[in-house]
N, C-alpha and C positions, 0 to 999 in steps of 0.2 A: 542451533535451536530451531524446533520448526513452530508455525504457528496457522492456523487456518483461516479459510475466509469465507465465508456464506452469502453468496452471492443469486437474487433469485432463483433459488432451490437449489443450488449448485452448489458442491463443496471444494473448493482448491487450498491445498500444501503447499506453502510457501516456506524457504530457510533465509532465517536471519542473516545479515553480515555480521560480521566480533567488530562493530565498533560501541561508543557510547551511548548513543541515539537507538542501536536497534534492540540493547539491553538493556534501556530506559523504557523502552516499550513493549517488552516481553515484561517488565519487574509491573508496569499498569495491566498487561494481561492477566499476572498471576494474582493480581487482586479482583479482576472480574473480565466478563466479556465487555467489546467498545463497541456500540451500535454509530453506523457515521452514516450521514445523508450524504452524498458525492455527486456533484453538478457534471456533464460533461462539459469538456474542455477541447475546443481547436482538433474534434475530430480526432482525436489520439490520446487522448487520458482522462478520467474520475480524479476531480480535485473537492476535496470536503476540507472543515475546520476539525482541529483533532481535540480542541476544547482546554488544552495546553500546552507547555512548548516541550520539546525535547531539546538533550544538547545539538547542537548543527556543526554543522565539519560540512560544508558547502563546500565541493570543486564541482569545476566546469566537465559535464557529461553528457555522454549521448545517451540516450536510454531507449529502450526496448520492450517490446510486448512481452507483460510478467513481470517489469522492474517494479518496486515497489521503494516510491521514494520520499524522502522527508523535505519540506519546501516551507521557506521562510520561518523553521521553526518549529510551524507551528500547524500546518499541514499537511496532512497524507494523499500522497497520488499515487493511481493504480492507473499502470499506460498497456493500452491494447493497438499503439502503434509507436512511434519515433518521435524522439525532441530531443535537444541540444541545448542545456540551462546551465545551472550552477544549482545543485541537489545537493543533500545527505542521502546515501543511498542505506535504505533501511533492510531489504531483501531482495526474495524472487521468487514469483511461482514456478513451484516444479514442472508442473505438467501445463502448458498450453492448451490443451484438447476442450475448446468448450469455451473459452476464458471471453474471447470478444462477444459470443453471442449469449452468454450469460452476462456481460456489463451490459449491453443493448445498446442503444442508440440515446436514450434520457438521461435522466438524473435515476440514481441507484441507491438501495440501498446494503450496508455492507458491516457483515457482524464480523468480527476479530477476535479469538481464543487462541489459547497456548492448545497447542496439538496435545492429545492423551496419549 
């Protein structure tokens, strides 16, 4: 499943993983778009509250510029560099081209739909 992300002005194609958590949040997409405010984080990731929990299946990962991950539950992080945690890995953006200088260097904001 793919799902999008609107990113100041910018639009990126992310696909789902098949686990619990990333069908849990495609099933809240198909009910509306998720507008999230996202703080940057340690120079390598957009962490926001996702305003509920999903299921978590947390192992220990590296992750990657485009992962899109689930974090204690109950928040989403979009990494535009590396970290090494205990995630649910929710997705990934397709295409990189644009992705770090469209999060920017602040706090972002960041709308989420099911791709048409």
């Amino acid at each position: 499943m793919t799902i999008q992300l609107q990113v100041n002005g910018r639009t990126f194609a992310a696909t789902l993983e098949q686990n619990d958590a990333a069908r849990a949040l495609a099933q809240r997409l198909a009910e509306s778009t998720l507008t999230l405010r996202l703080q940057n984080y340690g120079g390598f990731e957009k962490v926001g509250p996702l305003g509920e929990s999903l299921p978590a299946n947390d192992r220990q990962t590296t992750t990657h510029a485009g992962d899109i991950v689930l974090y204690q539950g109950d928040q989403i992080v979009l990494f535009y560099g590396s970290n090494s945690w205990s995630y649910t890995r929710l997705g990934r953006v397709n295409d990189l081209t644009g992705w770090a200088d469209a999060l920017g260097r602040g706090d972002v904001t960041v709308t989420f739909s099911l791709a048409e």
